[in-house]
OpenMM code with the backbone's topology and positions (N, CA, C; nanometers):
from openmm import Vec3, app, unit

residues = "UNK UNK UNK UNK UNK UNK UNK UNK UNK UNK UNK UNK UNK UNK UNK UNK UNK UNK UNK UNK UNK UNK UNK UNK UNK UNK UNK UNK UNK UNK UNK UNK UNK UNK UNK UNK UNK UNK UNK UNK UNK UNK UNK UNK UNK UNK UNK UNK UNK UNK UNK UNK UNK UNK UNK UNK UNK UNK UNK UNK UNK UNK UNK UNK UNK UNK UNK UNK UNK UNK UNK UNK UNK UNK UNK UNK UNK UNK UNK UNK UNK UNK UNK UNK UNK UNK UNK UNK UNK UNK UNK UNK UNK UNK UNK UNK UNK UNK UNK UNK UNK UNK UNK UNK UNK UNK UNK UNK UNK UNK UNK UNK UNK UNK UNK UNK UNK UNK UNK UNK UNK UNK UNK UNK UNK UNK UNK UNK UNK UNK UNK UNK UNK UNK UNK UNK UNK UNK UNK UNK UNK UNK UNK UNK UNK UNK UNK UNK".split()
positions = [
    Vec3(-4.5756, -0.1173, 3.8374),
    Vec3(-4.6140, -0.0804, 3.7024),
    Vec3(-4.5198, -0.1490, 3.6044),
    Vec3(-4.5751, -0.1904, 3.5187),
    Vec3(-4.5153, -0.2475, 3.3633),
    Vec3(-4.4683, -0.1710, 3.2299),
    Vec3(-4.4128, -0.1501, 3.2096),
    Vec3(-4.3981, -0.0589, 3.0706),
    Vec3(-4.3288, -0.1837, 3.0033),
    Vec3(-4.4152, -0.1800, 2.8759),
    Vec3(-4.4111, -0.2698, 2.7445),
    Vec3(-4.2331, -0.2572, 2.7027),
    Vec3(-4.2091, -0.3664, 2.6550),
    Vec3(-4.1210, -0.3325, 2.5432),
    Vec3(-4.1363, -0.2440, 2.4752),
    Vec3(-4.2259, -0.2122, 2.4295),
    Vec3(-4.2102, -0.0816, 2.2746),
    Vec3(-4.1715, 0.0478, 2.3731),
    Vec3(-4.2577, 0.0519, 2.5040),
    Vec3(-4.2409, 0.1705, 2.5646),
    Vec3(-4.1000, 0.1865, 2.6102),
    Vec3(-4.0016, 0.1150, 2.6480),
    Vec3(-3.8714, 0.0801, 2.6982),
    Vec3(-3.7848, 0.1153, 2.5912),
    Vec3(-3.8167, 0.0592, 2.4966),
    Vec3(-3.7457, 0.0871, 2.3428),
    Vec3(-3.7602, 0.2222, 2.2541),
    Vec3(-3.8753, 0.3015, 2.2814),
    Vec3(-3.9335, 0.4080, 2.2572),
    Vec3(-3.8759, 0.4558, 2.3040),
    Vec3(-3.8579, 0.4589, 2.4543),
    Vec3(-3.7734, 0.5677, 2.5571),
    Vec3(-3.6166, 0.5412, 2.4905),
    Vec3(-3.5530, 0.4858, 2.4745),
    Vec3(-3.4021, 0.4389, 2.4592),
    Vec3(-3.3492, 0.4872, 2.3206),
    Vec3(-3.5088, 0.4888, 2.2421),
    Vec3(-3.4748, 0.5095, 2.0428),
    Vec3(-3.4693, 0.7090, 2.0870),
    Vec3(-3.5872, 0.7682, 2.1721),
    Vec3(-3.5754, 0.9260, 2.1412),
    Vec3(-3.4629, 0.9652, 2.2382),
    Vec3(-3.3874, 0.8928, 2.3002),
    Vec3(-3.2755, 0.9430, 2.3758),
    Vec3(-3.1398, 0.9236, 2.3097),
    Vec3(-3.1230, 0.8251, 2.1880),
    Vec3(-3.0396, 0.8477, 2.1039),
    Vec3(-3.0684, 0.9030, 2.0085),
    Vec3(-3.2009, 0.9640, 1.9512),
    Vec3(-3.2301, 1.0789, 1.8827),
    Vec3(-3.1554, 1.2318, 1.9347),
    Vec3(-3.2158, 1.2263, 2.0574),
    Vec3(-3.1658, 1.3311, 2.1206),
    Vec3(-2.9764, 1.3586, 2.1443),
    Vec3(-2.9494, 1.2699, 2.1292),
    Vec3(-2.7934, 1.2645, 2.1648),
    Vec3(-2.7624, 1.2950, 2.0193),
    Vec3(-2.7829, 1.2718, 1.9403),
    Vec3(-2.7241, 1.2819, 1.8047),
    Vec3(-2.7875, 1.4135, 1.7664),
    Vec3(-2.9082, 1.4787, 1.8062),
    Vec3(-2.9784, 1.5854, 1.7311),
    Vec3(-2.8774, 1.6801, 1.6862),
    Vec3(-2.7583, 1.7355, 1.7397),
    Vec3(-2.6615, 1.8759, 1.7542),
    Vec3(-2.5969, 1.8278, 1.6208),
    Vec3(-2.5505, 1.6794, 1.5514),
    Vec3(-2.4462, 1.6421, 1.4734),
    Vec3(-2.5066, 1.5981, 1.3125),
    Vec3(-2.6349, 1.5864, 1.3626),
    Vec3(-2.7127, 1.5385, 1.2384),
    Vec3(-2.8825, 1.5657, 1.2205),
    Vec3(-2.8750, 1.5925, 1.1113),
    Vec3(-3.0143, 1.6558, 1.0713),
    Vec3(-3.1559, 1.5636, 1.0971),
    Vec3(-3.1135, 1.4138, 1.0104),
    Vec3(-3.2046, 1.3407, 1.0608),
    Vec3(-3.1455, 1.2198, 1.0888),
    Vec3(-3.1921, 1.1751, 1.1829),
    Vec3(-3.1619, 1.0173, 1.2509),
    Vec3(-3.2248, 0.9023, 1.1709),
    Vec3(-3.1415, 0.7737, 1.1294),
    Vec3(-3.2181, 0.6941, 1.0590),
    Vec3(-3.2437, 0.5756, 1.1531),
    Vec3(-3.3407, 0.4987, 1.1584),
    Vec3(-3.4251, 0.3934, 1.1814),
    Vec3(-3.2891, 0.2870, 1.1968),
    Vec3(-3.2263, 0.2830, 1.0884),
    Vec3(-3.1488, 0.1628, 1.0655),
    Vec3(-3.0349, 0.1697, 1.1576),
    Vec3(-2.9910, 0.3086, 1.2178),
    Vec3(-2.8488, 0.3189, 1.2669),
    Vec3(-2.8463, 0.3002, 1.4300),
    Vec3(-3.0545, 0.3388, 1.4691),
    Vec3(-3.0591, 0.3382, 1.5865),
    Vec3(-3.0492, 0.1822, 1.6105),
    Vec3(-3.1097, 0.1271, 1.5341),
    Vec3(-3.1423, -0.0215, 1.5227),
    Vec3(-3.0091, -0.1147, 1.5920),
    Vec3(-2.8868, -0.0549, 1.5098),
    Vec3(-2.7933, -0.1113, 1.5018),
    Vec3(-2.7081, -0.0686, 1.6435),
    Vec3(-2.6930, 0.0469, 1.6662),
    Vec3(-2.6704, 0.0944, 1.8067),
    Vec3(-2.7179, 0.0453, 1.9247),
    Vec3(-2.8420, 0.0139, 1.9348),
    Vec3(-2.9507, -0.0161, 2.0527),
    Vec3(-2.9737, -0.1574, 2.0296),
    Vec3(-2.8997, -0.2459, 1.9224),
    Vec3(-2.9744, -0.3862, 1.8944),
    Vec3(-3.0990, -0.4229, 1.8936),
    Vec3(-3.1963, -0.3410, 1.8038),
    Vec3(-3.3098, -0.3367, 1.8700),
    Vec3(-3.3579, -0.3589, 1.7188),
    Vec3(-3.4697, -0.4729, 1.6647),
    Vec3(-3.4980, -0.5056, 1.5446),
    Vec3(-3.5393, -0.3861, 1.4955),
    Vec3(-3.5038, -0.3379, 1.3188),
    Vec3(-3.5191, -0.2329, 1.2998),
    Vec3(-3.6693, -0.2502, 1.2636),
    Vec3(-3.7612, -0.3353, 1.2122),
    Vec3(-3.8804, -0.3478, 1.1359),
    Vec3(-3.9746, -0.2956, 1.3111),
    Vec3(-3.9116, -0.3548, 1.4209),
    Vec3(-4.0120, -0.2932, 1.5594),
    Vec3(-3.9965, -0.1683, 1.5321),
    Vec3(-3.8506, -0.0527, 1.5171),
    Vec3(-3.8959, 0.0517, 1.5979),
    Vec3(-3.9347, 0.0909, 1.4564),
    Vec3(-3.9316, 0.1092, 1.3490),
    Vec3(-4.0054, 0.1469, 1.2336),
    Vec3(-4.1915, 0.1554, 1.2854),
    Vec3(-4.1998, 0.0688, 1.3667),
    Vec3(-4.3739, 0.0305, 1.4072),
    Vec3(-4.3654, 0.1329, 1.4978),
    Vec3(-4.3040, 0.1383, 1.5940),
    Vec3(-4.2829, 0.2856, 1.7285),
    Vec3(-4.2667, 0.3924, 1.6732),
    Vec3(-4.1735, 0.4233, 1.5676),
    Vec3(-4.1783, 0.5533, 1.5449),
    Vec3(-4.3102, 0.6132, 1.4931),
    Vec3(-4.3423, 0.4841, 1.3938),
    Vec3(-4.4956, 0.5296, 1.3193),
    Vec3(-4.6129, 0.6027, 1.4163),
    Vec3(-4.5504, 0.4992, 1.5535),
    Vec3(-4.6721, 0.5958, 1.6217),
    Vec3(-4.6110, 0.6818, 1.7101),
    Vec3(-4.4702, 0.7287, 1.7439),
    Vec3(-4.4601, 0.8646, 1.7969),
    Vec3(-4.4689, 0.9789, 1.6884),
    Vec3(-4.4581, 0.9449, 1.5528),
    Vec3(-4.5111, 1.0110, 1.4663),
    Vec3(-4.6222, 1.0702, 1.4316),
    Vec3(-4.7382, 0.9902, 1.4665),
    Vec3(-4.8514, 0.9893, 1.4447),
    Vec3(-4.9440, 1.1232, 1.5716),
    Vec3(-4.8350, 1.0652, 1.6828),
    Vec3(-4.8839, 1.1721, 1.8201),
    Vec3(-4.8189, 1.3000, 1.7936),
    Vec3(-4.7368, 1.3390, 1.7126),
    Vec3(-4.6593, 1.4769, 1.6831),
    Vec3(-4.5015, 1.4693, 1.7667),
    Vec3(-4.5037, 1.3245, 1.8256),
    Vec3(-4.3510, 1.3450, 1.8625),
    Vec3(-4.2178, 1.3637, 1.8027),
    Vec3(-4.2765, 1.3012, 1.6801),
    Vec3(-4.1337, 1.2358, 1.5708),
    Vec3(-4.2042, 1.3531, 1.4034),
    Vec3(-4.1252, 1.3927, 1.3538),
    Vec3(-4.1450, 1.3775, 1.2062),
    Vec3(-4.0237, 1.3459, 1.1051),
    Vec3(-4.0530, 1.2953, 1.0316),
    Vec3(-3.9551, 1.2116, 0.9523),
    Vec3(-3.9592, 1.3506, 0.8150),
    Vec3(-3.7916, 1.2904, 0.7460),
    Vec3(-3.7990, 1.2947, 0.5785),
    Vec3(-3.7207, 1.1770, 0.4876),
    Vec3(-3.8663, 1.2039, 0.3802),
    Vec3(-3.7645, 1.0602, 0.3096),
    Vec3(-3.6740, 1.0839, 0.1936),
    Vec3(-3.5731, 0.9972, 0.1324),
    Vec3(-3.5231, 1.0638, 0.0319),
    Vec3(-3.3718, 0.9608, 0.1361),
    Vec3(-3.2440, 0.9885, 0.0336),
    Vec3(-3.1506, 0.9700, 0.0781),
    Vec3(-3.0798, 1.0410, 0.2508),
    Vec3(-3.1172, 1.1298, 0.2315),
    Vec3(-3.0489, 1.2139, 0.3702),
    Vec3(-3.1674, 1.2283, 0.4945),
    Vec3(-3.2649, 1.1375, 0.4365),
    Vec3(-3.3941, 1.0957, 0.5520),
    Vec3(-3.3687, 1.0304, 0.6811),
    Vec3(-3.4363, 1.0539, 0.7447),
    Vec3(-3.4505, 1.0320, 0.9313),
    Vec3(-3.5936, 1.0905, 0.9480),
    Vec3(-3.5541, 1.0331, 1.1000),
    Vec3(-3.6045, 1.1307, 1.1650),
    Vec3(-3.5387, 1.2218, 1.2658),
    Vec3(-3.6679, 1.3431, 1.3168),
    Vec3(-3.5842, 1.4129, 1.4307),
    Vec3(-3.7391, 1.4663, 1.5096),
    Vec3(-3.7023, 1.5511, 1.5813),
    Vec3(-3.8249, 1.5793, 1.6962),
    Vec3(-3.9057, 1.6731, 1.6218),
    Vec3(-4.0301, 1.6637, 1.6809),
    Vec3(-4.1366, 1.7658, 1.5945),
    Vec3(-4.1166, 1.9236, 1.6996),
    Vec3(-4.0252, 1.8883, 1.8154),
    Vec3(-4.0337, 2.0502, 1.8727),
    Vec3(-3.9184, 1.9660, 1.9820),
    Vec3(-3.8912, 2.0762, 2.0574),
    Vec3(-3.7737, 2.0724, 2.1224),
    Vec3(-3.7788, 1.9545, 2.2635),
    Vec3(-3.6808, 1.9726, 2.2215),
    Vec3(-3.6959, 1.8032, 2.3325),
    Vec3(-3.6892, 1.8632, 2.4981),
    Vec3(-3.6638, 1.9794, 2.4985),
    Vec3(-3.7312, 1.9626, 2.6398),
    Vec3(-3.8502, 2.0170, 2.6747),
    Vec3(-3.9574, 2.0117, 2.5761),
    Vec3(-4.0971, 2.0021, 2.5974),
    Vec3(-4.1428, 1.9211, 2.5633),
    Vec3(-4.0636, 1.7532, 2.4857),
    Vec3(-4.1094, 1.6483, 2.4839),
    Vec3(-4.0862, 1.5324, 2.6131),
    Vec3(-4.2152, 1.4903, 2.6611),
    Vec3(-4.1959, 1.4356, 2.8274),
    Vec3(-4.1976, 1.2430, 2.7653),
    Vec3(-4.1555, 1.2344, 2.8553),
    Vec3(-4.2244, 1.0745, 2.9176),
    Vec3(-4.3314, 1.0077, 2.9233),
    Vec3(-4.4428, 1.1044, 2.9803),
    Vec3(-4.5494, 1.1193, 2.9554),
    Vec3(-4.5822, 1.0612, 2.8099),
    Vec3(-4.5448, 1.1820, 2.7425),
    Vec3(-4.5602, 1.1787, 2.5530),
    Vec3(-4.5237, 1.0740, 2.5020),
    Vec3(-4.4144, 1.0308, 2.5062),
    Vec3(-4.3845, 0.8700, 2.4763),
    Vec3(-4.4321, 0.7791, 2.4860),
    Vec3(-4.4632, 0.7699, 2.6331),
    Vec3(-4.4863, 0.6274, 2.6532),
    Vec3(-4.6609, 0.6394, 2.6534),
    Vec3(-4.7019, 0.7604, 2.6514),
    Vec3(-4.8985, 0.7257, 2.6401),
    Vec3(-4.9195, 0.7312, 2.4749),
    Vec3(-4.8204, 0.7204, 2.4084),
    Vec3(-4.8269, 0.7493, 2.2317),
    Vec3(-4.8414, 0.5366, 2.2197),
    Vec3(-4.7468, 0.4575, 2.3400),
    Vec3(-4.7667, 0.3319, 2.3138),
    Vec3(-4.8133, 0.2593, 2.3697),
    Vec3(-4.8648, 0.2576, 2.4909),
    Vec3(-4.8798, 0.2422, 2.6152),
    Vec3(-5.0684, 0.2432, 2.6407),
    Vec3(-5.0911, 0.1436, 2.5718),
    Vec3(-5.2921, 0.1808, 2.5662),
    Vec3(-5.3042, 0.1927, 2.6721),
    Vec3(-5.2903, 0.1057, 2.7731),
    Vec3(-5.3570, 0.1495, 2.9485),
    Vec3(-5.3134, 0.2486, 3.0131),
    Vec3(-5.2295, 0.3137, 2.9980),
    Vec3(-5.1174, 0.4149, 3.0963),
    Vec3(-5.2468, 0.5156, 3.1012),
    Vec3(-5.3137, 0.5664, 3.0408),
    Vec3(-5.4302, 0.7021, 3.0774),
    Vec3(-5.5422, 0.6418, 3.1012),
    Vec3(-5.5528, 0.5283, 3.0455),
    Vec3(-5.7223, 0.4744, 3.1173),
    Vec3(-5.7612, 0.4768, 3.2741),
    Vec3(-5.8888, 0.5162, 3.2662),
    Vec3(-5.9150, 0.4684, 3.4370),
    Vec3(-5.9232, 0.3457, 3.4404),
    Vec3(-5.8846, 0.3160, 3.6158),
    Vec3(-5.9295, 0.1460, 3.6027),
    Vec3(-6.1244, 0.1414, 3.6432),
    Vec3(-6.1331, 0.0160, 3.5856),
    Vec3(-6.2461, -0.0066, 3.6046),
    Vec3(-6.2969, -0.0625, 3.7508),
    Vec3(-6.4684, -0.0498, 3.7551),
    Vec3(-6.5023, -0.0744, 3.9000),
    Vec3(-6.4470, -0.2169, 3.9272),
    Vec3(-6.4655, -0.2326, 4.0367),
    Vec3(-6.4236, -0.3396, 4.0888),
    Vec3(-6.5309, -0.3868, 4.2055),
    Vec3(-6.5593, -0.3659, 4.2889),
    Vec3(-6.7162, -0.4008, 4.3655),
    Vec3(-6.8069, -0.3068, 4.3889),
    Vec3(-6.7951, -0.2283, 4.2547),
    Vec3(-6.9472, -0.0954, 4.3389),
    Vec3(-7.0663, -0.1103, 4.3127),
    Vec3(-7.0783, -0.2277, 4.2389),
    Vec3(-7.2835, -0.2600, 4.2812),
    Vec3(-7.2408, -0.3369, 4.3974),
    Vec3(-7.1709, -0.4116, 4.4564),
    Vec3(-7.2182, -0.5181, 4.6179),
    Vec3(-7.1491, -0.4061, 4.6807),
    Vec3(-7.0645, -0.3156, 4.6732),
    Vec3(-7.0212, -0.2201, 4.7931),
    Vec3(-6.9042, -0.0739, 4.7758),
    Vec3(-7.0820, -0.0077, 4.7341),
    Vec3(-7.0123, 0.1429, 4.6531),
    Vec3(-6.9283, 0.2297, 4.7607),
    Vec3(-6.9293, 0.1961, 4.9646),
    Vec3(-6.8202, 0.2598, 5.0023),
    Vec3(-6.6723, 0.1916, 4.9372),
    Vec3(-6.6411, 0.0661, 4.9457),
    Vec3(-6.5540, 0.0049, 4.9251),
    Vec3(-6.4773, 0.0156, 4.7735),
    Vec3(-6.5254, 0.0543, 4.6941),
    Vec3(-6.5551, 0.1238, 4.5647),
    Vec3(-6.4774, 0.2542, 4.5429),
    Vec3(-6.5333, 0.3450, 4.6511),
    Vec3(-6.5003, 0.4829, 4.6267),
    Vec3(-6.3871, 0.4593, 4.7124),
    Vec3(-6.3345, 0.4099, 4.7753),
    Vec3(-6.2100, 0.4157, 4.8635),
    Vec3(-6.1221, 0.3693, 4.7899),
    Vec3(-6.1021, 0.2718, 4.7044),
    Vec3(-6.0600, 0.2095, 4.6043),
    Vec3(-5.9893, 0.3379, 4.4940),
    Vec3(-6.1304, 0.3904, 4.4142),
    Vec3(-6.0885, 0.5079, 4.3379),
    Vec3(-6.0141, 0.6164, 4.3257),
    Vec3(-6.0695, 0.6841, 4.4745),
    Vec3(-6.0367, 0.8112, 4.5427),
    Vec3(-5.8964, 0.7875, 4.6238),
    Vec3(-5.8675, 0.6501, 4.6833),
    Vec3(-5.7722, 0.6565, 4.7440),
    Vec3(-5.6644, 0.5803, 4.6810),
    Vec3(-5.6866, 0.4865, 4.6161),
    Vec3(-5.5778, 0.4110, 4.5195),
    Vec3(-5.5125, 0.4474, 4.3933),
    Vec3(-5.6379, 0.4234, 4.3292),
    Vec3(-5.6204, 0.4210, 4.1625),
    Vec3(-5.6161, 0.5690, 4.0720),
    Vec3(-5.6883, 0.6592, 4.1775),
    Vec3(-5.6747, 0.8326, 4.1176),
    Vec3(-5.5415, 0.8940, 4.1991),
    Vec3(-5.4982, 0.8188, 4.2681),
    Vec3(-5.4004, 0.8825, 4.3375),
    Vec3(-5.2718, 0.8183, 4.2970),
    Vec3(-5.2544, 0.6998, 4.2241),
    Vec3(-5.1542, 0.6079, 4.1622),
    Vec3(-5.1712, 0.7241, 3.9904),
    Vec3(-5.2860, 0.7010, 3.9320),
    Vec3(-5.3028, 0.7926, 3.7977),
    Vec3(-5.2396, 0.9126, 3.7733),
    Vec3(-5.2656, 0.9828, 3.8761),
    Vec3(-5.2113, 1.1551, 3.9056),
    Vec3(-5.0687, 1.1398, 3.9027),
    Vec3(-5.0113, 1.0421, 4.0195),
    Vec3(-4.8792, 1.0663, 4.0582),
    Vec3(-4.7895, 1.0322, 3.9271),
    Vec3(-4.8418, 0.8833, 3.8421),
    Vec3(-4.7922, 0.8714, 3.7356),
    Vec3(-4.7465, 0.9637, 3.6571),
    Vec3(-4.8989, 1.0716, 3.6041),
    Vec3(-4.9180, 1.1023, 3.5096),
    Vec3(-4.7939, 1.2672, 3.5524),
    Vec3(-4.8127, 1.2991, 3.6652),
    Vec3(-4.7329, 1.3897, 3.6884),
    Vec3(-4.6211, 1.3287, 3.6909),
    Vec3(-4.5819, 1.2015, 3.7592),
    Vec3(-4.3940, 1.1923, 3.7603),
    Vec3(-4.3627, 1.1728, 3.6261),
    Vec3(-4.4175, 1.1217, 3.5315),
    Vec3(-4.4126, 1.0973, 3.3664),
    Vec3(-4.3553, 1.2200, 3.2870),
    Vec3(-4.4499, 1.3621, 3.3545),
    Vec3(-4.4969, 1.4634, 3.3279),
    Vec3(-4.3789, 1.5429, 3.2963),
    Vec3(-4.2818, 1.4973, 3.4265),
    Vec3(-4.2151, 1.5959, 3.4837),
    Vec3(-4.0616, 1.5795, 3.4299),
    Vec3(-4.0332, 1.4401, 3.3531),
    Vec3(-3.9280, 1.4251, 3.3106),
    Vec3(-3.8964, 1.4838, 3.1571),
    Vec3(-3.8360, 1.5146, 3.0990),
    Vec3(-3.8113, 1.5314, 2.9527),
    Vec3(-3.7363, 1.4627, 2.8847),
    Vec3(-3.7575, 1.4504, 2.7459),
    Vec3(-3.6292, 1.3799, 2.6867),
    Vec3(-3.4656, 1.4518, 2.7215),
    Vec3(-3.4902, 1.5934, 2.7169),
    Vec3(-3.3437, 1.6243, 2.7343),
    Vec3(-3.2973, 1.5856, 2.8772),
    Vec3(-3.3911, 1.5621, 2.9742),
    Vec3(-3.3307, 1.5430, 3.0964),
    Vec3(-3.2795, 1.3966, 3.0637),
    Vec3(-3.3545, 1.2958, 3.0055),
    Vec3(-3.3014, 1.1911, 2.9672),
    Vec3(-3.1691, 1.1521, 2.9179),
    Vec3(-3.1836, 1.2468, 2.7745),
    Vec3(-3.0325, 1.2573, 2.7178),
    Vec3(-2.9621, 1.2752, 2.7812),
    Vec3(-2.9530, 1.4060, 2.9056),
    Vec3(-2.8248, 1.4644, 2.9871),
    Vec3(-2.8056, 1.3438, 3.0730),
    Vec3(-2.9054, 1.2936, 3.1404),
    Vec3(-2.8573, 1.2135, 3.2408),
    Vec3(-2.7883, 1.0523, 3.2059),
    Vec3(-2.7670, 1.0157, 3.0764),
    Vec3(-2.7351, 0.9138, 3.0051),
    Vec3(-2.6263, 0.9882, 2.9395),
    Vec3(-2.5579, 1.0913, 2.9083),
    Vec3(-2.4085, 1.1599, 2.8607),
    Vec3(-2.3578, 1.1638, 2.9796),
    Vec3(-2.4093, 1.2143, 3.1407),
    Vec3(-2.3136, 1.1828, 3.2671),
    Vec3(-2.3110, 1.0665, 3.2984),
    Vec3(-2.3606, 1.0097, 3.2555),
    Vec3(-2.3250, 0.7870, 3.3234),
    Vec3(-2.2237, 0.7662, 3.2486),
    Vec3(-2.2686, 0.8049, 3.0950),
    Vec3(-2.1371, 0.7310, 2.9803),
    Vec3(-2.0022, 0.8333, 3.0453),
    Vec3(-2.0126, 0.9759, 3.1084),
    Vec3(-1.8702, 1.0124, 3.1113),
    Vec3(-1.8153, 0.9419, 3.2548),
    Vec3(-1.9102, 0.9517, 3.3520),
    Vec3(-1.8949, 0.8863, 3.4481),
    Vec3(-1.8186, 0.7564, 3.4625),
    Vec3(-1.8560, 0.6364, 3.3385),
    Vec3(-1.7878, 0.5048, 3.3156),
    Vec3(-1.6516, 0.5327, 3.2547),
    Vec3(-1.6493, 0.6357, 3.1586),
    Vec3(-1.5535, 0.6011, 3.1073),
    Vec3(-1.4589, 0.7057, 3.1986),
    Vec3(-1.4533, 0.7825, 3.2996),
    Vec3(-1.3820, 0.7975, 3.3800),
    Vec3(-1.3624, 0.7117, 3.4623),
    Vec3(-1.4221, 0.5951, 3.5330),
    Vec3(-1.4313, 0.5048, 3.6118),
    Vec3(-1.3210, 0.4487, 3.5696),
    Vec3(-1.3514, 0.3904, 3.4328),
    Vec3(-1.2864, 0.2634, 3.3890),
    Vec3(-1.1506, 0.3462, 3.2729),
    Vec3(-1.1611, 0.4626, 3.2599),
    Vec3(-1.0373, 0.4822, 3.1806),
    Vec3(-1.0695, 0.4467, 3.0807),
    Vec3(-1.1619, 0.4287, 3.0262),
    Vec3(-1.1802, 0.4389, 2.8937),
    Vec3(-1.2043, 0.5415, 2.7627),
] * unit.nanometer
topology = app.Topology()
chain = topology.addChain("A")
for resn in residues:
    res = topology.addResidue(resn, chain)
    for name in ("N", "CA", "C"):
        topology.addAtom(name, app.Element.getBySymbol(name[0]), res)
């Protein structure tokens, strides 16, 4: 499986949302930008649409950001990446079932609905906060490693 840039960057922008949520009200576009090296005019385009799915809501004004529309550990993986991700929920399409509808249904039933499910559940099953936590034990992890 492939996950887009935006989806990679999506995942990386609400996990430094999440890390900052406890210290600041709203997160700005420009600071993640600068943190993550990540052009700010792209994730301005990503947020628009985790916004748009109810992941993100913003305020504007000087002390504007954004922050989560509900608690981040009922926001999944899932949510993210099918907010950018056009194919991630589509079925796939037939592939030989007018010349050979067993070959077809074995295909469906045994490949592609069983690749869909597992996705959509392992996607399902992660959260942003599990994200956040597990990216605060690597960073303490290194900098115990290395003494930093």
């Amino acid at each position: 499986m492939r996950i887009s840039v935006k989806g990679r960057y999506a995942l990386a922008a609400v996990i430094v949302i999440a890390d900052r949520q406890s210290s600041e009200l709203n997160v700005t576009v420009g600071s993640i930008s600068e943190e993550l090296g990540i052009s700010k005019i792209y994730l301005e385009q990503v947020f628009a649409q985790l916004k748009k799915v109810g992941v993100l809501v913003s305020t504007k004004g000087p002390k504007g950001g954004y922050q989560f529309a509900r608690p981040t550990g009922s926001i999944t993986a899932w949510d993210v990446l099918s907010a950018l991700e056009t194919g991630l929920g589509e079925q796939t399409e037939e592939t030989v079932g007018r010349s050979d509808p067993g070959i077809e249904m074995a295909l469906k039933e045994k490949v592609f609905d069983a690749i869909d499910k597992n996705l959509s559940e392992t996607l399902s099953a992660i959260t942003v906060q599990d994200l956040c936590d597990y990216a605060q034990n690597q960073r303490a992890e290194q900098s115990f490693m290395f003494g930093l």
